[in-house]
C-alpha positions as CSV (number, residue, x, y, z in Angstrom):
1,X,111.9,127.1,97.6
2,X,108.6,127.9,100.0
3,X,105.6,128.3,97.8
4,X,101.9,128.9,98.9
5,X,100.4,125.0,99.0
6,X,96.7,124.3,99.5
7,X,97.9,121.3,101.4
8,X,94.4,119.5,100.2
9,X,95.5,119.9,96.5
10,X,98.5,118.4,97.3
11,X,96.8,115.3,98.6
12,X,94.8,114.6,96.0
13,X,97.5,114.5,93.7
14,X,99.3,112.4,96.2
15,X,97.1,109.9,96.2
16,X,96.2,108.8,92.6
17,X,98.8,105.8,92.6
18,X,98.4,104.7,96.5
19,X,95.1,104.1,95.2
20,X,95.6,101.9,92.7
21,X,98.2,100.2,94.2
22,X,95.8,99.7,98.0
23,X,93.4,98.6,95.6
24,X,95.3,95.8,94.1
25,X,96.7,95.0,97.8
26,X,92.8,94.2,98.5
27,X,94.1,97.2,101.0
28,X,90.9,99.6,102.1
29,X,92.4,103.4,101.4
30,X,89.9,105.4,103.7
31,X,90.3,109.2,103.0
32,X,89.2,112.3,104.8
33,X,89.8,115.9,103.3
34,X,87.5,117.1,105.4
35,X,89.2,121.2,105.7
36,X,91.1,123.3,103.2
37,X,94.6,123.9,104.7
38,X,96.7,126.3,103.2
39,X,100.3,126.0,104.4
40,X,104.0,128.2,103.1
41,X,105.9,125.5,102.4
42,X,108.5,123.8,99.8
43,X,105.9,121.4,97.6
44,X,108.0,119.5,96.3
45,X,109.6,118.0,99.1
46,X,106.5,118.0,101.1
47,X,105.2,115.5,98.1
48,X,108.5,113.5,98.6
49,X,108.1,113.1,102.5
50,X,104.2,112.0,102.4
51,X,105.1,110.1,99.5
52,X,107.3,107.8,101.3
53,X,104.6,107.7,104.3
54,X,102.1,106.7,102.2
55,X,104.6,103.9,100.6
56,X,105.4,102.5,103.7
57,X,102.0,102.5,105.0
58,X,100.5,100.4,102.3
59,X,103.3,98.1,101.9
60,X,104.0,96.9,105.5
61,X,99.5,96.8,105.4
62,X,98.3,93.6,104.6
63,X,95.2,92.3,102.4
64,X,92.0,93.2,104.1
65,X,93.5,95.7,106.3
66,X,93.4,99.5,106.1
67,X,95.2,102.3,105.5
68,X,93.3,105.6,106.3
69,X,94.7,109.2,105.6
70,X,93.1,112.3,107.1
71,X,93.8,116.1,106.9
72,X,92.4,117.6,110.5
73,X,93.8,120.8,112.0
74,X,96.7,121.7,110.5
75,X,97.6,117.7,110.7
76,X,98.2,115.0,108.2
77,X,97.6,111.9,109.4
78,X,98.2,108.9,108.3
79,X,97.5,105.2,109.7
80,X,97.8,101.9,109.2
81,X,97.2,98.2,110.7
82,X,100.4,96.6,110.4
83,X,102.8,93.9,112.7
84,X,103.8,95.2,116.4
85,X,107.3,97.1,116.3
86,X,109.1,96.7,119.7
87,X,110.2,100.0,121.2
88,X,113.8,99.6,120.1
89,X,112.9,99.2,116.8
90,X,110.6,102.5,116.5
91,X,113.9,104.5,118.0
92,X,115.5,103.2,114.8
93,X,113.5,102.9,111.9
94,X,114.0,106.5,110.7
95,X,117.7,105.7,110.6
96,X,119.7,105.3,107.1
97,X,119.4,101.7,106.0
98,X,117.4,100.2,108.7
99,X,115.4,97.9,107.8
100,X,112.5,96.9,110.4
101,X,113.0,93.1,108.9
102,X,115.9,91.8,106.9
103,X,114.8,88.4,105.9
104,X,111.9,89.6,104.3
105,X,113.9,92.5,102.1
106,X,113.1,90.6,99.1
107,X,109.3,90.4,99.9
108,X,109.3,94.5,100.6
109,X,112.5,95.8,98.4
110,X,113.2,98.9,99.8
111,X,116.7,99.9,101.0
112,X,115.8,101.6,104.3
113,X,115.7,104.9,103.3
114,X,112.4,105.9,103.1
115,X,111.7,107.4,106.6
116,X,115.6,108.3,106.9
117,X,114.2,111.1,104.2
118,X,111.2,111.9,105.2
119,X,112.5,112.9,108.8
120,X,115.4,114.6,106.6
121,X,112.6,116.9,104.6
122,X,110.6,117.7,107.7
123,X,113.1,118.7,109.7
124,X,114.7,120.8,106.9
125,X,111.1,122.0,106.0
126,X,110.9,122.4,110.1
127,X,107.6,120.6,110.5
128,X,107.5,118.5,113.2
129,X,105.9,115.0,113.6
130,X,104.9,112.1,115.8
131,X,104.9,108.2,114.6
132,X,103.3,106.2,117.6
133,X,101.6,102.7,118.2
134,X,97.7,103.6,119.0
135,X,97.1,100.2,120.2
136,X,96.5,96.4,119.6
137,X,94.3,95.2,117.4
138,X,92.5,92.7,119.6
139,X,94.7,92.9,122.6
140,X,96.5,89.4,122.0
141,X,97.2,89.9,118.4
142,X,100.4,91.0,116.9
143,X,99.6,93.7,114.7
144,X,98.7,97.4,115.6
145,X,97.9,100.3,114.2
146,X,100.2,102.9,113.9
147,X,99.9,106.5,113.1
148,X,102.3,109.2,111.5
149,X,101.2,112.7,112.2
150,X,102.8,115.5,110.7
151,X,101.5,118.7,112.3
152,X,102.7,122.4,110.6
């Protein structure tokens, strides 16, 4: 059901745990509200999809890294510093049960499902969005930073 969401409410409700748990990740959780967006949409699965985002971000972010999220003209973004994904794994990752690496399930948990539903809710809440690689964090290292942007 579509409700009337103040999309910056919504956030900061969001938020409270990935908090905490950045916080015990020694992970820095920059956060920028900066303009009150009010958006016709189904809340609840909204929460679910930037829920699983957020999840994702802070667990494939290591210690000392950051995640930021920002709310900017009618986008949600979110990014984070994470390893380099080679372009056949980006076509796949919001596939059912893909894991990006499966010798490190036990490390993560997870069972692949995360950005299978969150594609799932956008697309039936018919918001689109972009994932992309920004770029390398120096050049030769192997991490990146990558950013979701949901834009409604």
């Amino acid at each position: 059901m579509k409700n009337r969401v103040n999309i910056n409410q919504l956030l900061d409700e969001i938020i409270v745990p990935y908090k905490i748990i950045a916080k015990t990740k020694e992970i820095d959780f920059i956060v920028d509200l900066d303009e009150e967006i009010v958006s016709f949409t189904n809340e609840l699965l909204l929460k679910k999809a930037i829920s699983n985002i957020l999840s994702n971000a802070i667990l494939y972010t290591e210690q000392q890294k950051k995640v930021e999220l920002s709310l900017k003209k009618n986008c949600i973004i979110v990014s984070n510093e994470c390893d380099v994904l080679d372009e056949k794994t980006l076509q796949q990752i919001f596939r059912p049960f893909f894991r990006v690496d499966t010798s490190r399930s036990r490390e993560y948990g997870g069972n692949g499902l995360g950005l299978y539903i969150v594609d799932t809710i956008l697309s039936a809440l018919n918001i689109s969005y972009t994932f992309y690689r920004t770029h390398r964090i120096p050049a030769w290292n192997l991490k990146s930073i990558y950013r979701f942007k949901i834009s409604y």
